[in-house]
N, C-alpha and C positions, 0 to 999 in steps of 0.2 A: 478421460483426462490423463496426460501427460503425472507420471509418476514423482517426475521431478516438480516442483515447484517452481515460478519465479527463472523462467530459462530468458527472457526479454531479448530472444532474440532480435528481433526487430527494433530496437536500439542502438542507434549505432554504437559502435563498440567504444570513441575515443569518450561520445556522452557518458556509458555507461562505467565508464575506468572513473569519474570523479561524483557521477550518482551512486554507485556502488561497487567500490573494486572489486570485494570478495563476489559476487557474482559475477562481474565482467571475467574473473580467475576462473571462472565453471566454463567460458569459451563456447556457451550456446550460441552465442554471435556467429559461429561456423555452420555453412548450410547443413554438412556433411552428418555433426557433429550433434545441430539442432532434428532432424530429421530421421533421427535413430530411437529420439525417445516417443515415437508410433509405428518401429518396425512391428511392433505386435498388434496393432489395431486395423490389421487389412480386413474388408468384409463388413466392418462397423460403418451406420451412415453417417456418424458424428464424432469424431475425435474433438479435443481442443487442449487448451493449457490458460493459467491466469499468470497474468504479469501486472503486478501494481507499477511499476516503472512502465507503462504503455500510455499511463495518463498523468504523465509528471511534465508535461510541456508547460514552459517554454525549456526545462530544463531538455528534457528529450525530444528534438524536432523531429517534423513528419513521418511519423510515426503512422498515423492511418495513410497514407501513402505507402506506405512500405508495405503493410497488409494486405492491402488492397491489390498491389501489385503479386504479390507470392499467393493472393485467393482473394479474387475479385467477387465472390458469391460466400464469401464468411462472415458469418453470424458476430455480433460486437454484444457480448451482454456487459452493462456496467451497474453496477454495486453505486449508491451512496447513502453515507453517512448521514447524522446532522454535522453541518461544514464545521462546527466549534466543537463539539466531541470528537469531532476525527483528525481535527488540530491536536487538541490535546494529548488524545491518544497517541497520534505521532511524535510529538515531543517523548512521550515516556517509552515511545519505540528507540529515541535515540541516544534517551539516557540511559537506554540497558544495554543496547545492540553497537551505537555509535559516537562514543564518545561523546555523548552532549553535556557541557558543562555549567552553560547560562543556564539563570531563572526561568522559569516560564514566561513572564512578559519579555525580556532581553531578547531571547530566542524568536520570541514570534517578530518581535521590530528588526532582526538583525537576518532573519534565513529567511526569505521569500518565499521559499520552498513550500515553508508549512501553511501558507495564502496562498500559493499556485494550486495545489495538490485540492485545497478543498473549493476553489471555483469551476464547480462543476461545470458550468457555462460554457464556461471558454474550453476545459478539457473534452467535453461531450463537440462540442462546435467545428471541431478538427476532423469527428468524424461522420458527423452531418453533411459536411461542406464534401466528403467523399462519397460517401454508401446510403443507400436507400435507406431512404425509412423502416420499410419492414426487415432492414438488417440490424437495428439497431433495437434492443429491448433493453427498459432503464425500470430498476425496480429499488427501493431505499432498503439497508442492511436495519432500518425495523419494523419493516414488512416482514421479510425473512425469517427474523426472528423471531417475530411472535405470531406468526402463520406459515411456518416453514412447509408444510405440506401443499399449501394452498399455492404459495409461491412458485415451488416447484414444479406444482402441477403444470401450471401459466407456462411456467419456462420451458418445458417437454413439449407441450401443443407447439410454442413459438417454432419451436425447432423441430417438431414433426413426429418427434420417437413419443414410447408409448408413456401416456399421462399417469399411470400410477405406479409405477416404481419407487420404491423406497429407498432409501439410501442406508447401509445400518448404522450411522451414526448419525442418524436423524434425531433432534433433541441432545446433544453431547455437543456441551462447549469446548470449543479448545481452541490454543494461543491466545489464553487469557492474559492480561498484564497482571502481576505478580504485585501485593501491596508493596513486599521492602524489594527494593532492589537495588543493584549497586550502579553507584554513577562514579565515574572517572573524577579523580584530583584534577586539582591546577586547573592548565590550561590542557588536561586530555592526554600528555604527549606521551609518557607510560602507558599509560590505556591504551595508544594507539599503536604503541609498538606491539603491547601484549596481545593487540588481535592481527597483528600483519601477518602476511604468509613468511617471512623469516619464521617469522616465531613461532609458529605452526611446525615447523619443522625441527625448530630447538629445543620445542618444548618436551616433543616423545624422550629424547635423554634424560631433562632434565628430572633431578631426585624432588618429588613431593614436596616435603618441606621451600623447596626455592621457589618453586613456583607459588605456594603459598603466599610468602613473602612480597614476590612480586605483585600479586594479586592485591593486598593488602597495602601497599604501596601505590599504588594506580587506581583506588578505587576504594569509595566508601559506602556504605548499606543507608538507605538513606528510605524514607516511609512516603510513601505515595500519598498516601490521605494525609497527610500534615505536613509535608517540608514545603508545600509553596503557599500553603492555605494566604495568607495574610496577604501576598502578590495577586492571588487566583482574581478576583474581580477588578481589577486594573487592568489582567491579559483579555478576562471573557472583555471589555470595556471595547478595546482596541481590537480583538478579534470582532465587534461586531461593528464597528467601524469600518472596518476592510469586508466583511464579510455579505453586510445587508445587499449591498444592491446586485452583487454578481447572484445571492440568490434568488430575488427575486427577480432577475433576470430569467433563471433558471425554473421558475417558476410558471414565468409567462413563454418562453420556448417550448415546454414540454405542456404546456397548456394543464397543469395538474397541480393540486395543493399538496403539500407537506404538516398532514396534522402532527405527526409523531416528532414533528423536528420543535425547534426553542421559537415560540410565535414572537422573540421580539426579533428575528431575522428577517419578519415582515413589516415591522413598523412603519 
């Protein structure tokens, strides 16, 4: 796997400038440029990279088109969630990483993104509608987790290399969401200068204490398990109003149940 993280090259690049600037700023969108971070894996039968921006449609169009075309015989593994945990979770990605300022219910009625992202349906169906079946293997993040060995093994056979290899940070969580964490004032717009690439640059000068300040100024520490508690079942409410039927859509597609996911997504 690609050392970098999150290269989404195959994004177009003007999508990826208002999905995600600071990556669209990293310029893997360049063949040249994408194509350097596997100068060292010649000889290997399997390179690859993950882009969680590859199944963000409608926000990022043809996207399995674009794979397809740069490797017609590439393996598609996709990850998913329970679609209302991985909502959530995304929200508190965006009040740490991106400026998110709304409530949790306000956020999930006002950014589509966070119901695009978990209808797996539709995101999986773009590249059905391309690649072969046995290019595409779908396995749930708690599977994974609480059969990680097993999982992997699956996914090794899938792809041909050898079934028992260990990974050494097999059993080690990491990029876990943080209980307190800080969310942007107001309407963000502090916040959002303090993470642009100006300020990236101003910042190396800048003396300690200011940036302090600034910080402190654009952002407050706010507790995860308790600042939306009293909203939290009004969003799950509406998350599973949007959420029900693309799963069990998802469901009948892949011809497979989801015990580990929330059973009122089947109702």
């Amino acid at each position: 796997m690609s050392q970098v993280k999150e290269p989404t090259h195959f994004v177009d690049k003007n999508e990826l400038a208002k999905i995600s600037p600071w990556i669209a700023r990293q310029a893997f969108w360049q063949s040249s440029k994408y194509l350097k971070l596997f100068d060292g894996a010649h000889g290997f039968p399997v390179v690859g990279e993950s882009s969680t921006n590859y199944s963000k449609s409608p926000l990022a169009t043809h996207v399995p088109e674009r794979i397809h075309e740069f490797c017609a015989n590439a393996k598609i593994l996709y990850i998913m969630r329970d679609p209302m945990n991985r909502a959530i979770s995304h929200f508190w990605h965006q009040v740490s990483h991106h400026s998110e300022t709304r409530g949790l219910l306000q956020a999930f009625q006002e950014n589509p993104e966070y119901l695009h992202v978990s209808n797996y349906c539709h995101q999986l169906k773009g590249y059905i509608d391309v690649f072969p079946s046995d290019s595409i293997y779908t396995l749930t993040y708690e599977e994974l987790r609480s059969q990680p060995l097993l999982a992997l093994s699956s996914i090794y056979d899938w792809l041909g290399v050898h079934p028992d290899h260990q990974p050494s940070l097999i059993g080690t969580r990491v990029n876990q969401t943080a209980r307190t964490m800080q969310q942007a004032r107001g309407f963000g717009m502090l916040d959002r200068l303090r993470q642009s690439y100006a300020w990236s640059k101003v910042s190396k000068i800048a003396p300690l204490a200011l940036k302090g300040v600034g910080r402190n100024l654009a952002t407050r520490n706010v507790d995860r398990d308790t600042r939306f508690t009293a909203e939290e079942p009004a969003a799950i409410d509406y998350l599973l109003s949007k959420l029900r039927d693309p799963t069990k859509q998802l469901a009948d597609m892949l011809e497979r149940d989801f015990p580990d996911w929330d059973e009122r997504l089947f109702e």
